[in-house]
VEXGUNU-919606 format. One line per field, with one value per residue (C-alpha): residue in three letters; x, y, z. Coordinates in steps of 0.02 Angstrom, whole numbers, padded with zeros to 5 digits. Example, Ala and Ser with C-alpha at 12.3 -4.5 7.8 and 13.67 -1.06 7.14 Angstrom:
<sites>
residu <- c(ALA/SER)
X <- c(00615/00684)
Y <- c(-00225/-00053)
Z <- c(00390/00357)
</sites>
This chain:
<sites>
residu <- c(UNK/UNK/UNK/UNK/UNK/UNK/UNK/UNK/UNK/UNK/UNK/UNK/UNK/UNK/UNK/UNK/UNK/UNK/UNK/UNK/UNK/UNK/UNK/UNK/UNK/UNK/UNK/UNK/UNK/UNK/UNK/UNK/UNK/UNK/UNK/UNK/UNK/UNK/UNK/UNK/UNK/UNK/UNK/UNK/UNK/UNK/UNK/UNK/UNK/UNK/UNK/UNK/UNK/UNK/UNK/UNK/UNK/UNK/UNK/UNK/UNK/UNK/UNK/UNK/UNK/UNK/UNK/UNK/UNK/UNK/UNK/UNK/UNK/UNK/UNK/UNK/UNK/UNK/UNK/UNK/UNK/UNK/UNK/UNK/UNK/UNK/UNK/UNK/UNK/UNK/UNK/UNK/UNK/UNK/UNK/UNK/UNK/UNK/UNK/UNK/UNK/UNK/UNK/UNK/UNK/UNK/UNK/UNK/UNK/UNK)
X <- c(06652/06808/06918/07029/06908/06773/06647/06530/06376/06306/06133/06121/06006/05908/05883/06031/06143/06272/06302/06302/06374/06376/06517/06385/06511/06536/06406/06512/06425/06567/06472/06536/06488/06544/06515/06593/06645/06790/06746/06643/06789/06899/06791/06754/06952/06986/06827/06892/07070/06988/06902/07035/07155/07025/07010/07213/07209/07082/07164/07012/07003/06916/06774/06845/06733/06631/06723/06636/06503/06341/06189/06052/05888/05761/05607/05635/05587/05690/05822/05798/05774/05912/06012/05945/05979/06178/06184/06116/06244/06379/06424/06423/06265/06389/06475/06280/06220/06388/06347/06197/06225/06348/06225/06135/06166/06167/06018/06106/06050/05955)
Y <- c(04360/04499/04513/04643/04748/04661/04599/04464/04367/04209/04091/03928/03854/03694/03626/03630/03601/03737/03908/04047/04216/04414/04555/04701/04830/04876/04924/04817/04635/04511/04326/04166/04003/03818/03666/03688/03807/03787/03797/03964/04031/04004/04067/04213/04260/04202/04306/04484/04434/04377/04559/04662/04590/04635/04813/04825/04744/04864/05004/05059/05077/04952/05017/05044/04994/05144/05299/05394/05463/05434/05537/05583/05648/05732/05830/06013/06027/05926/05994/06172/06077/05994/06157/06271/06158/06146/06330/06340/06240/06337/06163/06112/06015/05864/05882/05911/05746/05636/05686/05613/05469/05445/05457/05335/05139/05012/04874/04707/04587/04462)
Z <- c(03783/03751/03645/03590/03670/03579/03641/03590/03636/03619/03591/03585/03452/03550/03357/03257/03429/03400/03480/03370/03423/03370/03381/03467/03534/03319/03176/03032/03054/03146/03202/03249/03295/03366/03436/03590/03714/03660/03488/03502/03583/03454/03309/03402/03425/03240/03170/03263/03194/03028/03038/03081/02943/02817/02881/02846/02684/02624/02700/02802/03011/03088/03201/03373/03488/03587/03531/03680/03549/03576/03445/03559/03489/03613/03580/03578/03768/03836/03737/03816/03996/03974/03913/04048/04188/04124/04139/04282/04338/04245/04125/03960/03893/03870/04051/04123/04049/04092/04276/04258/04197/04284/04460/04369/04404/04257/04263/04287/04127/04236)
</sites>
């Protein structure tokens, strides 16, 4: 589920028959839950509005979801692999590694 460029997923608890959902593309805590499809839908739109109108009346930024900055920690090693290989190559450590990834292809969630 999206949402102004949120995005949220969703279980299904068997026991108490209602679907409960989590914001994951943001740190702060968002979660919703319903009945119904329709339901779910609903409280996940009014819990992201709910969200950001809190943000404004505290005067804080809500979290924007992936800023493009990820913290990577590597041993030591691969640090200078990683460094000397972008040299080699005459490119930035962060230009180096967004090539790679970028060669890489995302694991479907089966």
């Amino acid at each position: 589920m999206t949402y102004k460029g949120y995005e949220g997923v969703v279980k299904f608890d068997e026991e108490a028959r209602i679907f409960h959902g989590e914001v994951i593309s943001t740190r702060d805590v968002i979660t919703f839950q319903g009945s119904t499809v329709d339901e779910l839908e609903q409280a996940f739109r009014d819990s992201i509005d709910d969200y950001l109108a809190f943000c404004v009346q505290r005067g804080e930024e809500p979290e924007k979801p992936f800023s493009g900055n990820v913290l990577l920690r590597v041993s030591p090693e691969i640090h200078k692999e990683i460094t000397l290989a972008a040299r080699r190559e005459g490119k930035s450590v962060n230009a180096y590694i967004v090539e790679k990834l970028r060669t890489k292809k995302p694991r479907s969630a089966a």
